[in-house]
C-alpha positions as CSV (number, residue, x, y, z in Angstrom):
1,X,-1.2,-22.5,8.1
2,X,-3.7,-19.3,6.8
3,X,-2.9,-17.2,9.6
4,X,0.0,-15.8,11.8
5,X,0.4,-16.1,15.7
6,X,0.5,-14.0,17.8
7,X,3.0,-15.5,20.1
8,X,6.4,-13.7,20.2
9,X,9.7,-15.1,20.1
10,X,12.4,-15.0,23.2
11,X,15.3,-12.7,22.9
12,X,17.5,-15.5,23.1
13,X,15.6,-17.8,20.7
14,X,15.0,-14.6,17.9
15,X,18.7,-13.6,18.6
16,X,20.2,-17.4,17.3
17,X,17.7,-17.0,14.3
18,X,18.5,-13.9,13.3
19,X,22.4,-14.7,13.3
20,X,21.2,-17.6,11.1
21,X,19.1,-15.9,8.6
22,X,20.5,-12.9,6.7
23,X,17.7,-10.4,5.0
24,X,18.4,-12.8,1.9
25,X,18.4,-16.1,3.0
26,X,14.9,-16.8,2.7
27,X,12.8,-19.8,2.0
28,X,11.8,-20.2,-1.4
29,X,8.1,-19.2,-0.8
30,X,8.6,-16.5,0.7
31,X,10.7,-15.2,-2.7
32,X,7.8,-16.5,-4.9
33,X,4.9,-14.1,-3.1
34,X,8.0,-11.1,-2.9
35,X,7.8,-11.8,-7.0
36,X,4.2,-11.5,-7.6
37,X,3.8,-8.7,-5.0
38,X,6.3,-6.7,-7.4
39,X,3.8,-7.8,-10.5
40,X,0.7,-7.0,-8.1
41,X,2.1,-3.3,-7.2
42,X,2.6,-2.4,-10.7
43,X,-0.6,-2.8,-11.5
44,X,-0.8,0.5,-8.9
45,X,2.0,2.8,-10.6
46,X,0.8,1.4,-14.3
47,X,-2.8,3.6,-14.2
48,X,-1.2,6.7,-12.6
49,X,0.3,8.1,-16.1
50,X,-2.9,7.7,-17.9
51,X,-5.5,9.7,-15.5
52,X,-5.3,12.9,-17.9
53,X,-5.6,10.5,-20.8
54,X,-9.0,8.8,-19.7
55,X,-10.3,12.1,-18.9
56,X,-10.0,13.5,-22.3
57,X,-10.8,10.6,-24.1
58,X,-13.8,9.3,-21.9
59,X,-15.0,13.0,-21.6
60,X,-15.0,13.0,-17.7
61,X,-14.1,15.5,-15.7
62,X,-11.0,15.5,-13.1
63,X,-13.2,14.6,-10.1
64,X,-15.0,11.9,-11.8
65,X,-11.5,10.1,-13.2
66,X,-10.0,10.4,-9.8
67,X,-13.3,8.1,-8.3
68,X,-11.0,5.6,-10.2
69,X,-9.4,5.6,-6.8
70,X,-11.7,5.8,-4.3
71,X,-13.6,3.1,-5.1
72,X,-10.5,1.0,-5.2
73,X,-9.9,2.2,-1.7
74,X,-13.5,2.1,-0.7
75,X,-13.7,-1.2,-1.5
76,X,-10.4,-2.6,0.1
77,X,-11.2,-0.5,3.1
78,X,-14.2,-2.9,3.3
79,X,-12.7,-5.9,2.4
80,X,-9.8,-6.2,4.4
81,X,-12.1,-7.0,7.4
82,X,-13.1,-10.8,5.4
83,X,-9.8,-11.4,4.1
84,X,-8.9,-13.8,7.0
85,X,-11.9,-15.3,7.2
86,X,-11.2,-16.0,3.7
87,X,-7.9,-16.6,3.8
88,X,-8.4,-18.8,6.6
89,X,-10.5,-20.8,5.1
90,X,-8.9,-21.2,1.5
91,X,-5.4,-20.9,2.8
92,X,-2.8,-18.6,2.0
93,X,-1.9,-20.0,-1.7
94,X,-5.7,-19.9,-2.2
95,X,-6.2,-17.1,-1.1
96,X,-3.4,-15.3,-3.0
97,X,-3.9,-16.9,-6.6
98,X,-7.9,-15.8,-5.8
99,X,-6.7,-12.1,-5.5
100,X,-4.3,-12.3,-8.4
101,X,-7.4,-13.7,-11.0
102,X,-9.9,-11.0,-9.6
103,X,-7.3,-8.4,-10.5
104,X,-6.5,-9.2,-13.9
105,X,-10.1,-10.0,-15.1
106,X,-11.2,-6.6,-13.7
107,X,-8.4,-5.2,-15.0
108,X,-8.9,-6.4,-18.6
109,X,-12.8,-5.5,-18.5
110,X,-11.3,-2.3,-17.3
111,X,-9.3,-1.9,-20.8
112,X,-12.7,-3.1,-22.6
113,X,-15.0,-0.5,-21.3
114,X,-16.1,2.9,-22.9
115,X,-17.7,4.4,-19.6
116,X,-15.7,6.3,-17.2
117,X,-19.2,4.9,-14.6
118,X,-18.5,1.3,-16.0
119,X,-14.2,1.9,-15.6
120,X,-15.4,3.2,-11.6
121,X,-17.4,0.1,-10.9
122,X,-14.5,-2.4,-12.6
123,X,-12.0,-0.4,-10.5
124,X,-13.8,-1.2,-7.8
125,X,-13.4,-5.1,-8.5
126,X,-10.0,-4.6,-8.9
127,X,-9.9,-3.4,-5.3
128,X,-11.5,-6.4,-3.9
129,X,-8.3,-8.8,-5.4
130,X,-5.8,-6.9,-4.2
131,X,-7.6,-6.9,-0.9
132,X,-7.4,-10.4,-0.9
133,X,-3.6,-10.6,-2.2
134,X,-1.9,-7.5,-0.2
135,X,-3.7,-8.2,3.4
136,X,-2.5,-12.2,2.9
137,X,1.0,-11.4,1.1
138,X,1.8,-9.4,3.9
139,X,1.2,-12.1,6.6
140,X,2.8,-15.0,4.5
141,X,5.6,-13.2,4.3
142,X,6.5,-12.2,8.2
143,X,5.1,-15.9,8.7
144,X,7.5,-17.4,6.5
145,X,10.5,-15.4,6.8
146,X,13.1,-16.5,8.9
147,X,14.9,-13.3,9.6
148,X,12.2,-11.7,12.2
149,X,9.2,-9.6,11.5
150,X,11.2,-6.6,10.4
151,X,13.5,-8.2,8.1
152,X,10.4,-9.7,6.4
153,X,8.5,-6.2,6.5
154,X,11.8,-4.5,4.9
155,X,11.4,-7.4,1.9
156,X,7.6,-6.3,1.6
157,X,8.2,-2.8,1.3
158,X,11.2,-3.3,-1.1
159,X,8.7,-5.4,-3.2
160,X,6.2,-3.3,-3.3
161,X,8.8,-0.2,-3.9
162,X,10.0,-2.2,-7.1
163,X,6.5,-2.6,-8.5
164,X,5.4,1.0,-8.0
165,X,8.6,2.3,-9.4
166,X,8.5,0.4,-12.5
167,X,5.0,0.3,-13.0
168,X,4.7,4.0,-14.0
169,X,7.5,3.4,-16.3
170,X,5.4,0.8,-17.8
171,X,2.2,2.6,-18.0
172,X,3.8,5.7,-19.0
173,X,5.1,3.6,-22.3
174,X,1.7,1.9,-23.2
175,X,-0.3,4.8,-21.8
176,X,1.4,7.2,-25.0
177,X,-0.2,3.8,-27.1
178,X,-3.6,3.7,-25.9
179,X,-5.1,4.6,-22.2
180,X,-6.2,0.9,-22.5
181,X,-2.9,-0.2,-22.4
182,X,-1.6,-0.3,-18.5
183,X,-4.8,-2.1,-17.7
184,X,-4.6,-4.9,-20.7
185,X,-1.1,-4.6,-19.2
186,X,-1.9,-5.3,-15.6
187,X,-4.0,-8.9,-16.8
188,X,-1.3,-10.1,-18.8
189,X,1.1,-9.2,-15.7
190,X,-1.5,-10.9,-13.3
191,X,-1.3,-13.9,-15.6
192,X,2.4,-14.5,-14.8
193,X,2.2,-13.9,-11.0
194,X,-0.9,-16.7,-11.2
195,X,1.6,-19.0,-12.8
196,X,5.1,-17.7,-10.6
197,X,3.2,-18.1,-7.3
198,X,1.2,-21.9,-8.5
199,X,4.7,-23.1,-9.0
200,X,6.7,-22.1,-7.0
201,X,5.0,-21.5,-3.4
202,X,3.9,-24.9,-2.0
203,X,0.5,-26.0,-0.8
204,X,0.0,-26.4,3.2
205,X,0.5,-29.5,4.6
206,X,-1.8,-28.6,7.3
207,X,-5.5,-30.2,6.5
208,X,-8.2,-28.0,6.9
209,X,-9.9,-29.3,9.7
210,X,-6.8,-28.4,11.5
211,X,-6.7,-24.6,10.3
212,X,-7.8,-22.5,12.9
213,X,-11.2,-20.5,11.6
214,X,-11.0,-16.5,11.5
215,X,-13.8,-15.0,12.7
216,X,-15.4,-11.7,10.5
217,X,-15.6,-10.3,13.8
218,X,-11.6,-10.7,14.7
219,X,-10.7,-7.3,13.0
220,X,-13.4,-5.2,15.2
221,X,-12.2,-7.2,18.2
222,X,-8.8,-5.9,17.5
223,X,-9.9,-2.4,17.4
224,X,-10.2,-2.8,20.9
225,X,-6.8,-2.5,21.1
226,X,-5.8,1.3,21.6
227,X,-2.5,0.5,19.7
228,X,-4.1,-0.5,16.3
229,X,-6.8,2.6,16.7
230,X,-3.9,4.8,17.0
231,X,-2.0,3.4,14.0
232,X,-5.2,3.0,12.1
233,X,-6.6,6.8,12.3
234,X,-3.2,8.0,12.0
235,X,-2.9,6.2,8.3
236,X,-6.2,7.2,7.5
237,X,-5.3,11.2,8.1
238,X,-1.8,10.6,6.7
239,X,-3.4,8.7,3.5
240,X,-5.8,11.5,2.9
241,X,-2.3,13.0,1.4
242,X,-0.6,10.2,0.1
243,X,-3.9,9.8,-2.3
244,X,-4.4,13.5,-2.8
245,X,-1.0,13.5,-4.4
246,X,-1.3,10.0,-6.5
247,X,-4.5,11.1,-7.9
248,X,-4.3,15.0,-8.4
249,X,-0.7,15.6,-9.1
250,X,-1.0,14.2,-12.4
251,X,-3.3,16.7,-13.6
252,X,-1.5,19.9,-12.6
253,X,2.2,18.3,-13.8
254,X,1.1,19.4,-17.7
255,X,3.3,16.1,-18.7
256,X,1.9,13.5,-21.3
257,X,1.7,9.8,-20.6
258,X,5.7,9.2,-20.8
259,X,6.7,12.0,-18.9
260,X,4.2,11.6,-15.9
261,X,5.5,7.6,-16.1
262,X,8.9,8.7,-15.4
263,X,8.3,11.5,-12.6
264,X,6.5,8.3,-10.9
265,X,9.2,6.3,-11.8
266,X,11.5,8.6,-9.9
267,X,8.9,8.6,-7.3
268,X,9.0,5.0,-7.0
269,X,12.8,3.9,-6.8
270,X,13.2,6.8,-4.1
271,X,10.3,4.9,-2.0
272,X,11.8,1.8,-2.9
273,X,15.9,2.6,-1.7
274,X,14.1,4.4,1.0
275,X,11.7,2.0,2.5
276,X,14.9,-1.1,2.5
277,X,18.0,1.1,3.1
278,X,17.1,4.2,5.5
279,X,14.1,3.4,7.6
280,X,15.7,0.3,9.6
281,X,18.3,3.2,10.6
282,X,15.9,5.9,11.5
283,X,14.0,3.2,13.4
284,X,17.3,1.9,15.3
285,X,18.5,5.3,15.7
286,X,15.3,7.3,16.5
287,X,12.8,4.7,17.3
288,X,9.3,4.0,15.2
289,X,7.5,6.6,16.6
290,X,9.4,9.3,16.6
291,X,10.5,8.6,12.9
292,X,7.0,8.3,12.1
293,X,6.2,11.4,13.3
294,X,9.3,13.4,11.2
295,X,8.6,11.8,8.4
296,X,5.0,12.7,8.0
297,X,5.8,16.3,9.4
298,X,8.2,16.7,6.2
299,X,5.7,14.4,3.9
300,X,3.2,17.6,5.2
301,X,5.7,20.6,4.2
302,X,5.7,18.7,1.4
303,X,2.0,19.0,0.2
304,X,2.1,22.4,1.7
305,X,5.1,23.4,-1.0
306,X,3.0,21.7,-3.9
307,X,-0.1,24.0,-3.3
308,X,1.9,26.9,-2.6
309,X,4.0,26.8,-5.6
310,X,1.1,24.5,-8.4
311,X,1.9,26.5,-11.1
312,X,5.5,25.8,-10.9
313,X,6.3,22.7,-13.1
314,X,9.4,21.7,-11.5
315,X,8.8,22.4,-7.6
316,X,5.4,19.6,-8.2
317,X,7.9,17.1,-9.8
318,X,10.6,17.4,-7.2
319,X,7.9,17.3,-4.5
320,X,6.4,14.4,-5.9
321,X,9.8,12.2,-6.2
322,X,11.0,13.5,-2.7
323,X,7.4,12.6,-1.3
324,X,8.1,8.9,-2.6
325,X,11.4,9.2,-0.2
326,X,9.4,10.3,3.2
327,X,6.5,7.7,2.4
328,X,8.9,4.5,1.7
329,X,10.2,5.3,5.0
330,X,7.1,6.3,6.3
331,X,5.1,3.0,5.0
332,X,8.1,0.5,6.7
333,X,7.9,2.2,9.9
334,X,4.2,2.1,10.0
335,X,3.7,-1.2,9.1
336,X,6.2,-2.8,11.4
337,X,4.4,-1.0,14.4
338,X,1.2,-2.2,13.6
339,X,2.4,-6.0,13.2
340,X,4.3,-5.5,16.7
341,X,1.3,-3.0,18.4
342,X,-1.1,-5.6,19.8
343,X,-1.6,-9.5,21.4
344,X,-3.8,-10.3,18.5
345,X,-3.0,-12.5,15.5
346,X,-1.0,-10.3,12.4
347,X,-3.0,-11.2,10.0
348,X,-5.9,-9.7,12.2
349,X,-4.3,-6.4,13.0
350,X,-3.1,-5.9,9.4
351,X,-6.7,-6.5,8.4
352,X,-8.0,-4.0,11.0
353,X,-5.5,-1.1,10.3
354,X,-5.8,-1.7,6.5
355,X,-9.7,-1.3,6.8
356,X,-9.1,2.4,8.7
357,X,-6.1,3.2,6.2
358,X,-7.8,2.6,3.2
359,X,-11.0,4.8,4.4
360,X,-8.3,8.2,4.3
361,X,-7.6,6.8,0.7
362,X,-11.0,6.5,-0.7
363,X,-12.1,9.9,0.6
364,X,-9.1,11.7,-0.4
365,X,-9.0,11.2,-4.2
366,X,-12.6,12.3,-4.9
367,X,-12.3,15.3,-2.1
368,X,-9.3,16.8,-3.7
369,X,-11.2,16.8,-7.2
370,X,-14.1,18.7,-6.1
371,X,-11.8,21.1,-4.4
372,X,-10.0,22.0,-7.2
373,X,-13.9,22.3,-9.2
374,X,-14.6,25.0,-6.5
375,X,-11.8,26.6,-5.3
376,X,-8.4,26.2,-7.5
377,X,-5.6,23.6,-8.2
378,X,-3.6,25.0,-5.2
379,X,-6.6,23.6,-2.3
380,X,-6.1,20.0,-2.6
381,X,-2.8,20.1,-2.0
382,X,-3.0,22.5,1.2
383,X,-6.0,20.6,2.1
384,X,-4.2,17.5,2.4
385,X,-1.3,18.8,4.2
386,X,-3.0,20.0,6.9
387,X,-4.1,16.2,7.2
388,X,-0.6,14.6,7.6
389,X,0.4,17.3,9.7
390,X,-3.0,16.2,11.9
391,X,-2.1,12.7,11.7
392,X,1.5,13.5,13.2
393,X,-0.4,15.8,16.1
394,X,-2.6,12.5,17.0
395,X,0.2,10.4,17.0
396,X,2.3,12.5,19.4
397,X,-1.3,12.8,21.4
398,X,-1.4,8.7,22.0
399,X,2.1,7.9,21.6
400,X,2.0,6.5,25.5
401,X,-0.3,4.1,23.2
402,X,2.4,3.2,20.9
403,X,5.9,3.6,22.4
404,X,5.8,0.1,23.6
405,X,6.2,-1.4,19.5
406,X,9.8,-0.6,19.9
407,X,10.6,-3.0,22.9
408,X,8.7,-5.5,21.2
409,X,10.7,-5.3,18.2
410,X,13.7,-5.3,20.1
411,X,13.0,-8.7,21.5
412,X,12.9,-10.2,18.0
């Protein structure tokens, strides 16, 4: 199978499953993509450290290294509308070990260049795999799991948690050798994910005439969908923060490579514990929505603290390891209400919430750059709060759109 349906389970029938199947007992696939999502994430937390350190050594200025993210973003924002036509047409495995060799041959001509244009437009390469790995990791793993769709969400996020949290770590240690290091780092990590996931996820045993075709269309037919549009534009506001503080916080944090690797690392295992251990309470307890909503309210206080108090070293690093706890909580929510928001196929609605999401994280990065070129260091921050706190006033707005993700959760 490439592709996940959108037919739901009975109450009765989910119930017996879930009794069955614990959060660990898992099929061995599933296990192999978890590993090589941990590699792939890394490769996220492993540049972070070194943004300060390519501006100084490339001679660019803080608005041109933080395009190093938005045209990653830019270009998974556009290609997470082909991945399932891709992916449904290469299959899952394909599709997967396709991401995971884009990534590490951009990321090694990444660690060859001398250009902070030429490191941009290889950044930009590097988007396209891990378009191709994230939007089809994702729906391999709710298709495979066996413990319900937020069981296999809550294994997602904890494997994305563990590569961002060590991958700073990483980074910040071969950053303080070289600012090429993380990204010959990243290829060599790609290279064992290639060779994790070729042995130990099996082929389909589904031939391909019989693997239903995804249309490039699918994703802007999903859109349709008031659900997914809420969703969408609300990660896409919320984003605009999230990227604002990945890209910008490094420069105002007056750390070298190691030290900016570890406040990342903090920021990372409080996602991670985060994202597995509290939001399947909040969501029980509160429900999605609501949860959502708190969560990016105090995500927004937040950003509002970091440009209110910028010159204050230890106020940024707290905020920035706190932030990681609202947004692994924030991230689990959000993603199990989009696989559970619409009648369409999961792999679809991933691919059309991604492609709104990732447009908040392409704009961001640059934005807060200039900002700070025009006004002060304090602006981005500020400006990015009042974002999240628009994306929580949206979402309270159309939450008639959305309330209904709950119920359908609850009949899993």
């Amino acid at each position: 199978m490439s592709s996940i349906s959108s037919t739901k389970a009975t109450p009765s029938s989910s119930a017996t499953a879930s009794s069955q199947s614990g959060l660990l007992k898992q099929p061995r696939a599933v296990w192999a993509v978890g590993f090589a999502c941990i590699i792939a994430f890394m490769g996220l937390g492993l540049v972070d450290p070194i943004l300060p350190a390519i501006a100084h050594k490339l001679n660019a200025s803080q608005s041109e290294v933080t395009l190093l993210f938005t045209s990653y973003n830019a270009v998974m924002a556009v290609a997470m509308l082909v991945t399932g036509a891709i992916s449904s047409r290469l299959g899952i495995k394909g599709t997967l070990l396709s991401g995971i060799v884009i990534i590490a041959l951009f990321a090694a001509l990444g660690g060859s260049s001398n250009g902070i244009w030429t490191l941009i437009g290889l950044r930009g390469g590097w988007g396209l795999g891990n378009a191709l790995f994230v939007a089809t990791a994702l729906s391999a793993i709710v298709m495979m799991s066996k413990s319900g769709t937020a069981k296999a969400i809550i294994l997602y996020e904890a494997a994305i948690g563990l590569g961002i949290s060590v991958g700073p770590l990483l980074g910040g240690e071969l950053g303080s050798i070289s600012w090429r290091g993380p990204f010959f780092g990243v290829a060599v990590l790609m290279v064992v994910a290639f060779i994790s996931l070729s042995i130990m996820m099996p082929k389909s045993t589904a031939p391909k005439s019989a693997r239903p075709k995804t249309s490039i269309l699918d994703p802007f037919r999903a859109l349709k969908h008031r659900s997914l549009v809420v969703f969408g534009v609300a990660a896409c506001l919320y984003n605009f923060g999230f990227f604002t503080l990945m890209a910008y916080a490094p420069f105002v944090m007056d750390l070298n490579e190691r030290g900016l690797g570890y406040v990342f690392l903090g920021w990372g295992v409080f996602l991670a514990i985060t994202s597995v251990f509290m939001a399947p309470v909040l969501q029980r307890r509160f429900g999605t929505v609501k949860s959502m909503c708190w969560m990016l309210f105090l995500f927004g206080l937040v950003l509002l603290a970091m440009g209110i108090w910028t010159s204050t070293q230890w106020v940024i690093i707290a905020a920035v390891i706190v932030a990681g706890g609202l947004l692994g909580n924030n991230n689990t929510l959000i993603t199990t209400g989009v696989m559970n928001a619409a009648p369409v196929e999961r792999s679809t609605a991933s691919a059309a919430y991604s492609f709104l999401r990732f447009i908040g994280g392409a704009i961001a990065p640059y934005t807060a750059g200039k900002l700070a070129d025009h006004f002060n260091h304090q602006v981005p921050f500020i400006v990015g709060a009042g974002f999240v706190i628009l994306s929580v006033l949206f979402i309270w707005m159309n939450k008639k759109h959305i309330n209904h993700v709950d119920q359908v959760e609850a009949g899993h």
